[in-house]
N, C-alpha and C positions, 0 to 999 in steps of 0.2 A: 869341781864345781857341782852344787847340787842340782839335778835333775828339777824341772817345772811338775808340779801336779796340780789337780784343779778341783774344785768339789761339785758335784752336783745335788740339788735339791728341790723336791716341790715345790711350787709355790701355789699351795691352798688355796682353792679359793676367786682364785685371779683366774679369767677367760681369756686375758690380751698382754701384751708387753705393755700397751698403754694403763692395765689393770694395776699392773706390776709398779710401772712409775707413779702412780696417784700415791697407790697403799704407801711408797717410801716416803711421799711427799707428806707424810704425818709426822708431826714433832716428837710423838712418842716413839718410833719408830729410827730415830735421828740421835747422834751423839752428841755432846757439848761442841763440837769443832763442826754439828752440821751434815754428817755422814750419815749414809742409811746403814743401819746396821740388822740384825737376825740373829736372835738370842736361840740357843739350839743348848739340848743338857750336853751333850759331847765333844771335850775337845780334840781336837784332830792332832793324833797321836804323830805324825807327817807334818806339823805344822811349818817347820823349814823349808820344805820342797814347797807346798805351797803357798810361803810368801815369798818365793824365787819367783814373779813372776803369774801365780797362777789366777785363776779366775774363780767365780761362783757361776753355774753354769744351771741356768733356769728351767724345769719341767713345765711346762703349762697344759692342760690337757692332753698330755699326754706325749707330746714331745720337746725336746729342746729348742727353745727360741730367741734364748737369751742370755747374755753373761754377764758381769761386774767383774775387775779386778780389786780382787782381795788387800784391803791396804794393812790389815793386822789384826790380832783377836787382843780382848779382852775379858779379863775372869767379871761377871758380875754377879752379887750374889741376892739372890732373892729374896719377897719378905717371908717366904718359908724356908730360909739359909739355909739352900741347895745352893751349890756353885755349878754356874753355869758357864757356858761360853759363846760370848759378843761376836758376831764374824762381822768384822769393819768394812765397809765396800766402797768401792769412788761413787760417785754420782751418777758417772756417765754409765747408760743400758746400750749396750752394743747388740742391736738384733743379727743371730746367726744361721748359717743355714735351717733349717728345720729335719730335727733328727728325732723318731722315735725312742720313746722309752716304757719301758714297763713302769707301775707301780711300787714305789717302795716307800719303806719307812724310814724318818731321819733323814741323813743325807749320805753322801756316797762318795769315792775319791772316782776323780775320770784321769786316765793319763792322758798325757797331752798327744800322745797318738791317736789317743779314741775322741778326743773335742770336735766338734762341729766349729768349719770355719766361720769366721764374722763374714757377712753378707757385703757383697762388692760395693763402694762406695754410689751414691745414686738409688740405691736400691732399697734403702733403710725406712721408707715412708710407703713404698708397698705395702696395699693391704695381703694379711696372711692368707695364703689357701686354706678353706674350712678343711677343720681338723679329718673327716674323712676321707677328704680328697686327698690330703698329705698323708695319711695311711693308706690309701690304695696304693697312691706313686711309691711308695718307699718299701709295700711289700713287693712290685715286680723291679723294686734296685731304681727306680728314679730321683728317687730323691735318697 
């Protein structure tokens, strides 16, 4: 059986997971079948492990907040016919613990040991601790 992996990636731009859900709520942004999708030049050489299951596992200022499960990639090619890669996502944003990250470029594989759980049911409509405050807790191990 193949192992789960999961991708994580920036998402530019966006302050909130509520930020996150609008921007997908654009039809450009949306496949024929309605899916929010994230056109990225790299395809993920892992792509097996991560449609076993895995997730797109969301940066927002600077830590992880959120995830989609990955439902498949597609090749699209650009009007400057570069091949790129579609990463297909459910609908549904599952807000997760909140876990620091550093900056990076692109996106990134996370294994499913390193994921941040999804946040206990009930809990999903809390407002987030401002981004400092979850960097202090998380540099003395609280969060």
């Amino acid at each position: 059986m193949t192992a789960t992996l999961h991708l994580q990636k920036l998402s530019v731009g966006t302050e909130t997971v509520a930020d996150l859900v609008r921007w997908q709520a654009n039809k450009r942004v949306r496949t024929t079948d309605n899916l929010p999708r994230h056109v990225t030049r790299m395809w993920p050489k892992r792509a097996d492990e991560i449609l076993n299951g895995g997730s797109m596992y969301w940066v927002i200022k600077g830590a992880i907040l959120a995830r989609q499960e990955i439902r498949r990639f597609e090749e699209k090619i650009g009007a400057d016919g570069i091949r790129r890669c579609a990463i297909i996502l459910a609908p549904e944003v599952v807000p997760v613990v909140p876990t620091l990250k550093r900056p990076f470029q692109g996106w990134r594989y996370l294994k499913a040991a390193d994921a941040p759980m999804d946040l206990p049911q009930g809990r999903e409509a809390e407002e987030p601790l401002p981004a400092s405050l979850q960097a202090a807790l998380a540099e003395i191990g609280l969060l």
